[in-house]
C-alpha positions in Angstrom: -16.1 -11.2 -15.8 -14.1 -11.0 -12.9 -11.0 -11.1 -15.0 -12.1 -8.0 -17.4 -13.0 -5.9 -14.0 -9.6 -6.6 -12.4 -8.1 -5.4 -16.0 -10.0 -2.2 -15.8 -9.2 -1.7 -12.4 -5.4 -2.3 -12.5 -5.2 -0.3 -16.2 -7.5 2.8 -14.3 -4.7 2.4 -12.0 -1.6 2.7 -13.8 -3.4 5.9 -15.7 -4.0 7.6 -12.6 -0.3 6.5 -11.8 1.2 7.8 -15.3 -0.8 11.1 -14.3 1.0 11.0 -11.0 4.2 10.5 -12.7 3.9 13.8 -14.4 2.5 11.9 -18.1 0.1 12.7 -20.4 -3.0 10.2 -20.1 -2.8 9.3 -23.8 -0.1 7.4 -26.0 1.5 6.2 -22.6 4.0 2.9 -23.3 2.5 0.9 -20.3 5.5 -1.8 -20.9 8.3 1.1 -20.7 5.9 3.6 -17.3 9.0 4.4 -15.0 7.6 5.5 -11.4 8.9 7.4 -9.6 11.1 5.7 -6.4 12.1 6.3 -3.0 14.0 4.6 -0.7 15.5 4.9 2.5 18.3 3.5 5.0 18.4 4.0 8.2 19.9 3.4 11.7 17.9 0.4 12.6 14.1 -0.9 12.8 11.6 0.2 15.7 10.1 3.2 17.0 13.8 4.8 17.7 15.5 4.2 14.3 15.1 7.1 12.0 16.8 7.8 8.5 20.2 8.3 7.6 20.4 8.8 3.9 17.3 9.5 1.0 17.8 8.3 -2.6 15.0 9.3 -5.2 15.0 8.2 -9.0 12.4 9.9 -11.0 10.8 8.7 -13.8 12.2 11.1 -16.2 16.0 9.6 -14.8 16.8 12.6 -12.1 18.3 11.5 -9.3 18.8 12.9 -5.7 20.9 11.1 -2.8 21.7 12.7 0.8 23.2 11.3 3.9 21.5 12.3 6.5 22.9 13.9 10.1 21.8 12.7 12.7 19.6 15.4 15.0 20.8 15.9 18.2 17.9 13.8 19.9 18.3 11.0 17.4 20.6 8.5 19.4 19.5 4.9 18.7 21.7 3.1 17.1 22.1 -0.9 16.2 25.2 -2.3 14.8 23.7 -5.2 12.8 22.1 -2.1 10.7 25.5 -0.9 9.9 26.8 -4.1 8.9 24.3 -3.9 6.0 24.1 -0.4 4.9 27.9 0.2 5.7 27.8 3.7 7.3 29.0 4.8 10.1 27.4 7.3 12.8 30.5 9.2 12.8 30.5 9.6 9.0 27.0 10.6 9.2 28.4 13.2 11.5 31.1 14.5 9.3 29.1 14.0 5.9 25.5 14.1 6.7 23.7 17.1 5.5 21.1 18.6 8.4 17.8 17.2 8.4 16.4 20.9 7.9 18.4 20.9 4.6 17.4 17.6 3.6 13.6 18.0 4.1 13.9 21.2 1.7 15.7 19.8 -0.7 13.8 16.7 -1.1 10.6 19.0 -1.1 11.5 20.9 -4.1 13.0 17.8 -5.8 9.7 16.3 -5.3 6.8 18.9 -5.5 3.6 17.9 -6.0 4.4 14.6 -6.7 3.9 11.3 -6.1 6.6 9.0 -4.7 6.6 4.9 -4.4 8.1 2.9 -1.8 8.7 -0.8 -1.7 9.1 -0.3 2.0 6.3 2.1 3.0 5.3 0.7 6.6 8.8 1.6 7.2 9.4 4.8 4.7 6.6 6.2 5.9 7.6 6.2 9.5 11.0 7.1 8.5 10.0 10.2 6.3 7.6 11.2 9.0 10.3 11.6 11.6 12.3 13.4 9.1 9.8 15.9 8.7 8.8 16.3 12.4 11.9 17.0 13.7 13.1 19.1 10.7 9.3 20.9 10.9 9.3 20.9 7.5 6.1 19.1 6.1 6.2 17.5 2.6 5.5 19.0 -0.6 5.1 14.8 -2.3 2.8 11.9 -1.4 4.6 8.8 -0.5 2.3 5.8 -1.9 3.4 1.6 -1.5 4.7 0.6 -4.7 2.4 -2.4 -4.6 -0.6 0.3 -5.9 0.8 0.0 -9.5 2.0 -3.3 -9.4 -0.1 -6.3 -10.9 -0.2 -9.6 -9.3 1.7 -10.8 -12.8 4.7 -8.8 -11.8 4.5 -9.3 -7.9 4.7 -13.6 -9.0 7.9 -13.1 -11.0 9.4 -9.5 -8.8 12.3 -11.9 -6.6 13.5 -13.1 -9.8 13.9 -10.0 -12.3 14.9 -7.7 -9.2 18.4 -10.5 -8.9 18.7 -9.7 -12.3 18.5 -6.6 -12.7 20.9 -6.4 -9.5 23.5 -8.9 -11.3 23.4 -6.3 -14.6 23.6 -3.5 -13.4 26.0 -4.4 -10.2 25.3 -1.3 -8.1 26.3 -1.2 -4.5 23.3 -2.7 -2.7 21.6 -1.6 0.5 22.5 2.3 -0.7 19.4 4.5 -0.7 19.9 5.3 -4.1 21.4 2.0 -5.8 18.2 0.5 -3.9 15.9 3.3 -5.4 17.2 2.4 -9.1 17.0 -1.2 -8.9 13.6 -0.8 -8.1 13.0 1.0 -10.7 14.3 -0.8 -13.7 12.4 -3.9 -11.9 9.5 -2.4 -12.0 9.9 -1.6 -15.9 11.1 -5.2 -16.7 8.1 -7.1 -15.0 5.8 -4.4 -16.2 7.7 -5.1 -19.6 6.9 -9.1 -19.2 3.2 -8.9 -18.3 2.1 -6.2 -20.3 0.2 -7.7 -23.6 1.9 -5.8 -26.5 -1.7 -5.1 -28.1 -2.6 -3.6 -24.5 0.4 -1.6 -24.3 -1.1 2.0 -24.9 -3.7 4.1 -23.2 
């Protein structure tokens, strides 16, 4: 009994999510649902750090990808953080597009709808700065990826993410590299654990 409730739960779940994804509720390939995915770098961890570039994949493939400049109050800065992501301050600087411009942009890239996170304790903070300081609320809902995820795919997510990072050999710890990989993890595991009898709603 508990097992059938968790089923309904989790498949009320992923209809709500296809919904969100901008899908019709019916005839929906629950093995091949691409969310959408956000993901963010930024200048370090803590209540100082804030983001310095935005990479989106939708479901429907459409990507957007900013640096980010740095506002004029937005001075923390940690080395080891650079070490990973590999950008500079001073190309953020020279590159980075303002943080007015990228609140807008990711608005209207992102209207009305919903956006996962594998990070969202972190995301969430980083996209609020973002859009304090650019006083430009969001137009999306950012929601932790782990509300469409079953525990089948969270028991086997380390090991198809490595592959999916070996095929497809992106730069890693890039906002949108990150964003994709996440993605096509998401569609493999849900791909493994999805019954193929169960695969439609």
């Amino acid at each position: 009994m508990v097992g059938s409730v968790t089923l309904n739960v989790w498949l009320v779940k992923l209809a709500i999510s296809a919904r969100l994804c901008g899908l019709p509720m019916r005839n929906i390939d629950l093995r091949n649902l691409r969310p959408n995915i956000i993901d963010f770098e930024a200048s370090g961890f803590g209540e100082d750090s804030y983001p310095i570039e935005v990479g989106v994949v939708l479901a429907n493939g459409d990507k957007y990808c900013a640096l980010i400049k740095p506002a004029s109050r937005w001075l923390f800065w940690n080395d080891q953080a650079e070490q990973i992501h590999g950008l500079s301050r001073e190309l953020l600087v020279k590159n980075g597009k303002p943080i007015q411009v990228v609140a807008a942009e990711l608005n209207a890239f992102l209207a009305g709808m919903v956006v996962y996170s594998d990070g969202w304790v972190v995301d969430k903070a980083w996209l609020s700065r973002l859009s304090y300081d650019s006083g430009i609320q969001p137009s999306f809902y950012l929601s932790p990826l782990e509300m469409i995820l079953k525990e089948e795919q969270m028991e086997i997510w380390s090991q198809i993410k490595q592959e999916v990072i070996d095929d497809l050999a992106l730069q890693r710890h890039r906002a949108s590299s990150d964003a994709l990989i996440l993605q096509e993890t998401f569609v493999r595991t849900r791909q493994l654990t999805t019954l193929t009898g169960s695969s439609l709603v």
